[in-house]
C-alpha positions, -999 to +999 in steps of 0.1 A: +439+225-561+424+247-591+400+273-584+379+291-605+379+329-610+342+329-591+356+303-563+381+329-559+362+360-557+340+341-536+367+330-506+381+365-512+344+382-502+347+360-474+382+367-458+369+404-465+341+398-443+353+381-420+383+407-419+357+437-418+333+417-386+362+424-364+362+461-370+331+470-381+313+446-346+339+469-326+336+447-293+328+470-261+347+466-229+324+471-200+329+508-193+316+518-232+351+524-247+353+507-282+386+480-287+402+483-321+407+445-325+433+450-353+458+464-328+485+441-320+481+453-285+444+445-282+443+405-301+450+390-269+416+408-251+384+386-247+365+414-265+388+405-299+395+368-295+353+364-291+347+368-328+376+341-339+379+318-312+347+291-329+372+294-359+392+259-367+430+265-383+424+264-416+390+290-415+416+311-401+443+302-423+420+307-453+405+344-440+441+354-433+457+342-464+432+361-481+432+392-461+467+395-469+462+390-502+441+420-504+467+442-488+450+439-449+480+424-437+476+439-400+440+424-402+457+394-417+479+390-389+449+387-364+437+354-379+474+336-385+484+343-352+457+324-337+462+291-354+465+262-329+490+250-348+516+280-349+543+255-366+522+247-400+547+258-428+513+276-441+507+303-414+546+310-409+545+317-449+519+336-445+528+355-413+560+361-433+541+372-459+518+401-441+551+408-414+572+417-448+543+437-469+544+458-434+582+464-437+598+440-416+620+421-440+643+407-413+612+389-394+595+380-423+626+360-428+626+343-399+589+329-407+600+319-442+633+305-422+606+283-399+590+272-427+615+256-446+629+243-413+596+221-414+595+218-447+622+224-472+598+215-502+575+240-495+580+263-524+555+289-513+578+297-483+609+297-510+594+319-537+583+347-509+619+346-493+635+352-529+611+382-532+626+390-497+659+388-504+655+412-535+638+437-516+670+438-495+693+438-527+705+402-527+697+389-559+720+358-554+706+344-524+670+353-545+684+335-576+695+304-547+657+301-538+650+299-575+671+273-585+655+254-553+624+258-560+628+247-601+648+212-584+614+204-563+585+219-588+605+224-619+602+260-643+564+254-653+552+258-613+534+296-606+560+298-575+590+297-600+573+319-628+562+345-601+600+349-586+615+339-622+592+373-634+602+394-596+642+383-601+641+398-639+621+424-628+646+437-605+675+431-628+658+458-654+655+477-628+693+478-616+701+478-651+685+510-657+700+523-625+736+513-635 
């Protein structure tokens, strides 16, 4: 599916907004006290789920896949984790995505792990787990996801450009390390 540069802005705005209701609405609990409805400890409250629960899977896959893509990966979380459907290779990329951009490589795998379990051609989930495995240091489990992804997509797909770019990337970098 292309999108235009103003299609994208557009969703983008959107997620954002969405993103921002949650916080900026700041749902009451009876007594007065404000709930912070990005807190993993709070998604679960009535107060939080109020504002997403009218929201089908892919309205919240698309607010959350944006979300993350502007770097709110907590608020990201809040909206993949309620998908109905918590075994569609799309939120588990994406949960991956927001759960490794917050620092936990090892979980993040194990999304991207789920993923590919469901779907091995889903070179969304590969490219992210080579980027994964470099931030770790294991550029030949990285290179492994890129030769994957160039048999299912070829070397002209943006999933193989983006970790072809990411896996040369790094090698300059250990390069000028070495």
């Amino acid at each position: 599916m292309l999108f235009t540069r103003s299609t994208l802005s557009l969703a983008l705005a959107a997620a954002v907004a969405i993103g921002s209701a949650t916080v900026a609405t700041s749902p009451v609990l009876a007594k007065g006290e404000p709930v912070d409805c990005t807190k993993k400890a709070n998604k679960d409250k009535r107060e939080c789920k109020k504002n997403r629960e009218d929201l089908g899977d892919n309205d919240l896959y698309y607010a959350g896949y944006w979300l993350a893509r502007a770097g709110k990966y907590e608020q990201a979380l809040t909206y993949l984790t309620q998908a109905k459907n918590q075994n569609d290779p799309r939120f588990l990329t994406y949960i991956g995505f927001a759960t490794r951009k917050l620092g936990d490589h090892d979980k993040a795998m194990g999304y991207y792990d789920r993923a590919l379990a469901i779907d091995a051609d889903f070179v969304i989930a590969r490219a992210y787990l080579g980027e994964a495995y470099l931030d770790k240091g294991e550029l030949s489990k990285a290179s492994d996801q890129l030769f994957e992804i160039e048999k299912r997509c070829g070397t002209a797909c943006v999933e193989h450009q983006e970790l072809s770019a990411q896996i040369d990337s790094y090698k300059a970098k250990v390069d000028l390390k070495g």
